[in-house]
N, C-alpha and C positions, 0 to 999 in steps of 0.2 A: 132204329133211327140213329144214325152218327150224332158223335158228339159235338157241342160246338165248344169255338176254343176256350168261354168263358165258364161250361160245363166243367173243361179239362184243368183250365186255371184255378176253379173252385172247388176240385178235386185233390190237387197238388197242395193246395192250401190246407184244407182240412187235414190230409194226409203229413203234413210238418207240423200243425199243432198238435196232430196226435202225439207224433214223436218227439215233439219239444216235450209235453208233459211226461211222458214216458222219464227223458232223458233227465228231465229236473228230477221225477219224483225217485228215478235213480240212483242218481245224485252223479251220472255222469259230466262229462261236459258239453254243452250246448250244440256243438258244433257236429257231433256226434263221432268222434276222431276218441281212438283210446291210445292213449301217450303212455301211461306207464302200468306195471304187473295190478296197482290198486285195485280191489274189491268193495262191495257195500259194508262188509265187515271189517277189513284188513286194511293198511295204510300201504302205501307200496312203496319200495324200494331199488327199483330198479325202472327205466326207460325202455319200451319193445322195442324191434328192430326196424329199422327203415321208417323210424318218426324224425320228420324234419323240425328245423326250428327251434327257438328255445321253448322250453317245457317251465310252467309256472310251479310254483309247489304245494296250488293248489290242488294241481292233479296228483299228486301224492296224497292227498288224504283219503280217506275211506269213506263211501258212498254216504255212513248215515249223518255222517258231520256236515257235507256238503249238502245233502237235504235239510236237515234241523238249519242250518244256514239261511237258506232258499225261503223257508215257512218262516223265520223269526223275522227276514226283511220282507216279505209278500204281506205279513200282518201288519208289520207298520209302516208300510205305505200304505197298506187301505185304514187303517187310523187315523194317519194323518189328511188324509184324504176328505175320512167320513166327518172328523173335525171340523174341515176346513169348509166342507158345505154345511154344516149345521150351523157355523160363526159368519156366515158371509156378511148375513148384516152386520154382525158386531164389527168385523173387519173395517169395513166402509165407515161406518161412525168413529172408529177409533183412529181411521185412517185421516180422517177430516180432522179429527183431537191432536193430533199429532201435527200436521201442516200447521194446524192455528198456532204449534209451540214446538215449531220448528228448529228454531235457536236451542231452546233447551234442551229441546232430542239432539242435535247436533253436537252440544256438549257432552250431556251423557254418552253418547257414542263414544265423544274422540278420548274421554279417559276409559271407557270400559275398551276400547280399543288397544288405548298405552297400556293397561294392564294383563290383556289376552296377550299381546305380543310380548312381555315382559316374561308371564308365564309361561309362554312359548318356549321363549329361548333359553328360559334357564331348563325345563324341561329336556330341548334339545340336547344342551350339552351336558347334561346328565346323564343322558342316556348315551352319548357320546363316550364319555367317559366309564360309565359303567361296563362298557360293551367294545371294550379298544383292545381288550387282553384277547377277544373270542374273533374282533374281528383281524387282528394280526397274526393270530394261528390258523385263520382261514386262506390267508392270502400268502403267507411265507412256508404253510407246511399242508393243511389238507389240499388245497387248489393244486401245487403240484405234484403231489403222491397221486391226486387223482387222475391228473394228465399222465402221469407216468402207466399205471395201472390197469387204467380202464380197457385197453387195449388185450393186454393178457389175460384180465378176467374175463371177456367177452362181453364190455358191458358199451351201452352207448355213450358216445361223449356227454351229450346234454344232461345223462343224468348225475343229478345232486349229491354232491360228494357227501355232504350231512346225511343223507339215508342209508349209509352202506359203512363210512368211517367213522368210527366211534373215538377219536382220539381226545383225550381229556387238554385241557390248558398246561396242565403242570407232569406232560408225558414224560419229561429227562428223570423226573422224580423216579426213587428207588423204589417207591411202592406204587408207582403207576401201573396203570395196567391199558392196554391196546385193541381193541378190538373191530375186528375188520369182516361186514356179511361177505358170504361168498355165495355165486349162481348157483343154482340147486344144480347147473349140468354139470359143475366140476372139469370141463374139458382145459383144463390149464397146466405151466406146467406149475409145479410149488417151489420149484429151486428159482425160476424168474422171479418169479411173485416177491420170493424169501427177498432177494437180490436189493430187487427195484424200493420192500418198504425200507430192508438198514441203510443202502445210501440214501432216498429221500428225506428220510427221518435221523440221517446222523446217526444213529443208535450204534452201539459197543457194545457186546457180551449180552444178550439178548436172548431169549429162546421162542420158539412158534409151537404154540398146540393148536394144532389140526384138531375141527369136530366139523365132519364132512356129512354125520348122519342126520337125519332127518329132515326135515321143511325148512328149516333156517340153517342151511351149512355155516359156519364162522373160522375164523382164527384169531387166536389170542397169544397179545406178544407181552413178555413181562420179562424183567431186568435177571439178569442170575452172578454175571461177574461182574459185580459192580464194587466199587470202594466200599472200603467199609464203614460204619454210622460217623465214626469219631477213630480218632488219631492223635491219641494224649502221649504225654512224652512221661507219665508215671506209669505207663501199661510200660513192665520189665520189658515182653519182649521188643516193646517199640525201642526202649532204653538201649537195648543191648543191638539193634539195628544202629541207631545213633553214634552209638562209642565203634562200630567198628567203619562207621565209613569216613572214604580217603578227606584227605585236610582241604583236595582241590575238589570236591564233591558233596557239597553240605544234603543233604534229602529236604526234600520243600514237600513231602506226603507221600502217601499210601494210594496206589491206583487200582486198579480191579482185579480180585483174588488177593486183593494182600499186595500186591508187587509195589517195590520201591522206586519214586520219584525223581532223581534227583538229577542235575547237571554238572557237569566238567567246566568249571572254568578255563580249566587250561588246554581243554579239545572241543569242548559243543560251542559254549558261550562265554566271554569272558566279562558281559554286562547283562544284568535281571531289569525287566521293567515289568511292575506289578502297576492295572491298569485294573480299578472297582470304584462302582461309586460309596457311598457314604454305608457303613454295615456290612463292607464286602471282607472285612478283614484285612486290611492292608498293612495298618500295623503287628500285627499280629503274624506276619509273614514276615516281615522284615525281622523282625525279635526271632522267629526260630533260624532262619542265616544267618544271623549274624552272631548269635550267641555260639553257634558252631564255630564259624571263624574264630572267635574270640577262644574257644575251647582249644584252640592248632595253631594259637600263637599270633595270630594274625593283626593287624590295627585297626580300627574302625575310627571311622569320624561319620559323625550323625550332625547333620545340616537341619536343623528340625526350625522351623518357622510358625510351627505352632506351640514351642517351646514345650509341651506334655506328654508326645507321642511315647516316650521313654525312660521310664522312669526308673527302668530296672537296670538301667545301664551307668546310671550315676556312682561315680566313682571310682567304677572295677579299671583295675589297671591298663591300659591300651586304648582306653575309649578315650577319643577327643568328642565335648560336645558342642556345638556352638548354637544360641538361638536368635542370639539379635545379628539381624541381617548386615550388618557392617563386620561382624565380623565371621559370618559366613561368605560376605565379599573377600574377603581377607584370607580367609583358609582356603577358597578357591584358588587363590592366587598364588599360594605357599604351593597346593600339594600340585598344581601346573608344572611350577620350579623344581618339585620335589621329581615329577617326570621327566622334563627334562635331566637332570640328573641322572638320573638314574638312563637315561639313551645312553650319556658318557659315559657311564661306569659300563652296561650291557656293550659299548664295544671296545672299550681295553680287556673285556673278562675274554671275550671273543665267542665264536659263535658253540665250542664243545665245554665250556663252562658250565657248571650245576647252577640252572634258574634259581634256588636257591639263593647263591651266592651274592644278589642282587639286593638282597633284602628282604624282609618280612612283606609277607600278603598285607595289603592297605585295600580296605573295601570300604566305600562311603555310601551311607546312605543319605539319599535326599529325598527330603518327604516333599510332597505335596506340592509339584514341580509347577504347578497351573500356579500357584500364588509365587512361590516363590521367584519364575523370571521376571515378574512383573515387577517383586519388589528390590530385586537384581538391576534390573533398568532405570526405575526411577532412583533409588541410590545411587545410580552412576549418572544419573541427569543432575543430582544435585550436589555431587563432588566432581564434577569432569571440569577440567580447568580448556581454555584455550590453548587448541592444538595436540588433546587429548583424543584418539578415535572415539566414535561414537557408540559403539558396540563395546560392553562390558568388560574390562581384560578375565573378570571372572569368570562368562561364558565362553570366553576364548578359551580358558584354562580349562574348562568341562569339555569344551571338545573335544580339545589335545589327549586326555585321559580317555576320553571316549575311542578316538581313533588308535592308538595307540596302547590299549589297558593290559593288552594279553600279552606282552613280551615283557611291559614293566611289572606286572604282577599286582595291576595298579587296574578294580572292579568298583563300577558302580551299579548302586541299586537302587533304581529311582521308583517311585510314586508318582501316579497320577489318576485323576477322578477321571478326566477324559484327554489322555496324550495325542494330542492332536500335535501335526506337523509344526505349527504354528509355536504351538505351547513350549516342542524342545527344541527350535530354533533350525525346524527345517527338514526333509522328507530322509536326506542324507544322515541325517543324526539320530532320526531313529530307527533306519537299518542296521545301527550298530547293534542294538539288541536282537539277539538272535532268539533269545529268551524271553516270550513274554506269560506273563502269568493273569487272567482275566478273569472274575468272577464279577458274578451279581451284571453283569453286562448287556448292553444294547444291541439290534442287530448292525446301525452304525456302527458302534464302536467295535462290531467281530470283522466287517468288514474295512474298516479302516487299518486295522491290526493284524491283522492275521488274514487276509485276502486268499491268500494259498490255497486255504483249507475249507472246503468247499464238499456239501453245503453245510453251515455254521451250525454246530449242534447247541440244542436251544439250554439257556440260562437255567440254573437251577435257585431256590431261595436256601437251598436245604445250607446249613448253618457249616461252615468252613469248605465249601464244596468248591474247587473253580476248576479252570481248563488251563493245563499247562500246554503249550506248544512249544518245540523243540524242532527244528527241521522242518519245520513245513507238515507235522507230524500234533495232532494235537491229543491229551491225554488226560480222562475227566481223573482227579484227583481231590483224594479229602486229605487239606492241608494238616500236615504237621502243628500240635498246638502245645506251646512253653506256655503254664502262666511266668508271671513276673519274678518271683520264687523259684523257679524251676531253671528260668531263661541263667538268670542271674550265679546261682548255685552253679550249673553247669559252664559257664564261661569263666568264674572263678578257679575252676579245680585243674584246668588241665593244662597242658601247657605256660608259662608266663610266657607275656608277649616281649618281656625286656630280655628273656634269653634266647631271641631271635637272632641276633650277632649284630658284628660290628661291619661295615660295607669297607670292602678294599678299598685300600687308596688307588687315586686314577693318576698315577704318572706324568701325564701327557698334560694333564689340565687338570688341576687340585679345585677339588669343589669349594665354594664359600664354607665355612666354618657351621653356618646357622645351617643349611642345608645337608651338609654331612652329616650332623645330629640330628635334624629331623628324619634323613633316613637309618639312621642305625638303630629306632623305636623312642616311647614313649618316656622310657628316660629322658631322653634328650628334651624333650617338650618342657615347655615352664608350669611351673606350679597350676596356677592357672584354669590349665587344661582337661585337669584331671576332675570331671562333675565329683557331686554329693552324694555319697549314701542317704537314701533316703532314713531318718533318725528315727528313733524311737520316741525318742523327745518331744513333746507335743513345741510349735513354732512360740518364742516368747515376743511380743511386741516390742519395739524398741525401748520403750521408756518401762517397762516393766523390772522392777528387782531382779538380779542376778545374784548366783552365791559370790560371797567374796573371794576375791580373787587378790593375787600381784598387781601392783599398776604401776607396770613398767612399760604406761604410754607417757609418763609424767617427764616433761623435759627436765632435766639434770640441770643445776643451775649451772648459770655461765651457757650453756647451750643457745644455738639461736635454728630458726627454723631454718628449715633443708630448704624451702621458696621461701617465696615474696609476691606481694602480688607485682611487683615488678618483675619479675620471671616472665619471659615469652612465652607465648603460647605452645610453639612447638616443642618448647624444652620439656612443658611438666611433666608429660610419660614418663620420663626418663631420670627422673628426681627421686629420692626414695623420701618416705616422708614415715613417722608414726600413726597410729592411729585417732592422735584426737587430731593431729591438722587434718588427716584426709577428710576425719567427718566437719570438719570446720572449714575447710577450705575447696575440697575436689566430690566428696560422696553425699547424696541425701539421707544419709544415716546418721544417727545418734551416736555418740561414743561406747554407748553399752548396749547398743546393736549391735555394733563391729567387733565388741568385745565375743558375744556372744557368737556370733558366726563364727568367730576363729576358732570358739572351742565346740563348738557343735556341728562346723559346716565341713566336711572332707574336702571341699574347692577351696575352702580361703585360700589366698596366696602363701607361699612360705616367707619368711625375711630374708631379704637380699642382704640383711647388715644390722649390726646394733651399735647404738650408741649409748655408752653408759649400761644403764638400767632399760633404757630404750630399746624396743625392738620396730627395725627400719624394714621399709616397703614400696617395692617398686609405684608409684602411682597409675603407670599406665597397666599392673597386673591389676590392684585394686579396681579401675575402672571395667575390666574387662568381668573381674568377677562379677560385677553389678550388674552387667547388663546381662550376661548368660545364667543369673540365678532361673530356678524352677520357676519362680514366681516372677512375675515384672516388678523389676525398683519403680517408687516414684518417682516422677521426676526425671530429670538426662543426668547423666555424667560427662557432655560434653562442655568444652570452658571457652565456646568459643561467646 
């Protein structure tokens, strides 16, 4: 007898619930489609061929989890279920209890409400945060290695780059390790393969062990010429690297296999911009350049606006330091003049002249360029008179230097947390650095900075590690590390900066007096200039006992003061005065503070003059020492 079609429907049907339970008790998927290699025992790693669609990663798991899954939610729903008929009544009475005190439940809702969602959302962004480091190496380096790769290994696109790429968060690390499944068919080539993971991954000096045997083929990639741990300048042979390299060539570290770091100011770059946040070492990088310079004669002026970057550099002969922003406004505006200058002199020497000839190498550094143009600007908003431009003459003056540094012998080395265009006055200003040095970095800030170099090899934490780029050419590097002692000791021994010479006269156009001498070195500079050896001396408070001394601040009789307070304003700089009027009239110091700094501090001013028993002193060098001590004076030394 033929079927009928409700026979054939309820055949069809029987026949799908068979295989539905089949499929559940599997632990396949419902649909009965097999998406990836997964087994009831095995998790799977790889998508078949010719599966359409995206692939969940559920179907990656192994049959007995997706069963134990299936039976732990089948048991409670029939719980909840068996529950909920056993309580019907209760339901219904409780439901009526509830209506009667509906307000109440309303209330309790809307705070147990405010406080789910409260939990919620700090939940969320905890989990956010916790999971930002795994989900930004998914998206900037597995997601494209897999697009890159999948192809050559024979795999399908859909499948899950998490199943086959085993790369850790902190892969640039020297002890990371890589590891990569490979298809049991092997039908690849391995020089692609090789190819496609060092450029996805940035990777340098690298090696690949092939283990193609058994059930799970792999590849495992791990660092081999890599920098080495640390780069101290008491390891001899780092010492004996140091002492032999050129004066226009300081070394900024050690790169993979040992190889030396370093730049040409006077053929690669003739300006550094070191670009780390907070721990990246930034000072610490400026202290090994510049203590080289300092070693080959050179000048340094240190612009330092957090007044402590430097402490090792107090004193030594050459260093100008300045920390109060008036008169880092002020030395901008000199070493500007100082470049100009020195054009005039570079073209009466004429073009076959010895660079030398020009004068001593002057290299500045300027820390921490994000704070300081801001406070470049508002100090010029509250001295700028009418009919003054509005733009800084000081930044003007950093340009000029900037555009211009490599013919005058005249290099800057700037700092910043994040050198954004904005921060050094503009996209043109900081194409001048050809040199940047980047550690502890974003992948904004690789690409803001270094765009060239592509794709951006990822951040390291490891302790003095950055990426120098050169060319368009970038090179992971373990910086060079002076302590304080060491920087200091070596900028002392070699070279003096004051037997740099004297700069030819310019014939044609005789330079200002004050300008001549600030190019012919740090001689010429005033007293002033020259910071403080840090003392041995523990600091005495002002009113504290001092041993005795001469007090030849005591005016000589007949004597009358050098001011008045009838004195103009503009005059008193320029006044020499002794020590008790300055603290009585111009400094917030005591007179046996000032005593004391003269004899313990290497910056007091020198005496411009004596009178009598009296020894005389510029006011406006006094004031200048106040404000550039280590410590902040109390108080202003301004007399307006």
């Amino acid at each position: 007898m033929a079927q009928t079609k409700f026979d054939k429907q309820l055949e069809e049907s029987a026949d799908s619930l068979v295989r539905g339970i089949g499929r559940v008790l599997a632990g396949r998927d419902l649909d009965g489609v097999k998406r990836t290699d997964a087994t009831f025992w095995r998790s799977g790693t790889r998508v078949l061929p010719k599966v359409e669609g995206k692939v969940r990663r559920r179907s990656y798991k192994p049959g007995w989890r997706r069963l134990s899954f299936r039976l732990a939610l089948g048991a409670g729903v029939w719980e909840i279920g068996y529950l909920a008929t056993q309580d019907l009544d209760a339901t219904v009475q409780n439901t009526q209890e509830l209506w009667d005190n509906r307000e109440q439940v309303l209330a309790t809702l809307e705070s147990g409400g405010i406080g789910g969602a409260c939990v919620l959302t700090v939940g969320t962004a905890a989990y956010m945060a916790l999971t930002r480091e795994r989900r930004e190496l998914m998206r900037e380096w597995v997601g494209p290695l897999h697009d890159a790769i999948h192809r050559p290994l024979g795999l399908a696109e859909q499948t899950d780059p998490r199943r086959y790429l085993h790369i850790p968060k902190n892969f640039s690390d020297d002890d990371a390790e890589i590891r990569i499944d490979l298809p049991r068919h092997l039908g690849f080539s391995r020089d692609v393969v090789t190819d496609l993971i060092t450029q996805k991954l940035a990777l340098e000096g690298v090696t690949f062990d092939w283990h193609p045997e058994g059930r799970k083929p792999y590849v495992r990639v791990k660092k081999t010429r890599k920098p080495p741990a640390k780069a101290l300048f008491k390891d001899p042979k780092v010492r004996e690297l140091v002492s032999k390299a050129p004066e226009s060539a300081p070394i900024i570290g050690l790169g993979s296999a040992g190889r030396i770091v370093s730049v040409d100011l006077d053929a690669d770059s003739p300006h550094i911009l070191v670009n780390a946040s907070t721990g990246g070492g930034k000072s610490a990088t400026l202290r090994c350049i510049a203590c080289q310079m300092l070693h080959h004669g050179s000048l340094v002026y240190i612009l330092d606006t957090k007044r402590i970057s430097h402490p090792w550099a107090h004193g030594i002969d050459g260093v100008t330091y300045c920390r109060d922003i008036a008169d880092i406004h002020d030395q901008l505006i000199e070493l500007g003049q100082l470049g100009r200058l020195r054009t005039r002199i570079a073209d009466e020497l004429g073009i076959d002249a010895d660079p030398k000839a020009i004068g001593p190498r002057v290299l500045i550094l300027l820390e921490e360029i994000n704070a300081t143009m801001k406070q470049l600007a508002r100090y010029w908003e509250k001295i700028r008179e009418s009919g003054d431009p509005k733009v800084s003459p000081a930044v003007d003056a950093l340009n000029e230097i900037l555009y211009m540094g490599r013919q005058l012998r005249m290099h800057v080395l700037l700092v910043a947390q994040s050198a954004t265009a904005r921060a050094l006055g503009g996209p043109e200003v900081r194409e001048q650095f050809a040199t940047r040095i980047l550690a502890r970095y974003s992948v904004n800030a690789w690409r803001m900075l270094a765009p060239e170099v592509h794709p951006a090899p990822k951040s390291t934490k490891h302790h003095g590690r950055a990426q120098v780029v050169i060319g368009g050419t970038a090179r992971e590097t373990q910086m060079l590390f002076f302590t304080e002692a060491e920087a200091r000791e070596w900028a002392t021994t070699g070279r003096s900066a004051t037997a740099a010479g004297k700069l030819p006269a310019v014939p044609a156009q005789p330079a200002p007096a004050e300008l001549q001498k600030a190019a012919e070195g740090p001689q010429a500079t005033g007293p002033d200039d020259q910071m403080p050896t840090p003392s041995t001396k523990p600091e005495t408070p002002a009113h504290a006992a001092l041993p005795a001394q001469q007090d030849d601040d005591a005016d000589p009789p007949g004597t009358t003061a050098a001011t008045s307070p009838a004195t103009p304003v503009g005059d008193v700089d320029d006044q020499t005065v002794g020590l008790r009027q300055a603290a009585e009239h111009h400094l917030p110091y005591t007179l046996a503070a000032l005593r004391y700094a003269r004899a313990n501090d290497p910056s007091f001013p020198k005496p411009v003059d004596k009178r009598g028993a009296e020894l005389l002193y510029r006011v406006g060098d006094l004031k200048r020492w106040a404000r550039n001590r280590p410590r902040a004076a109390t108080g202003t030394t301004d007399l307006d």
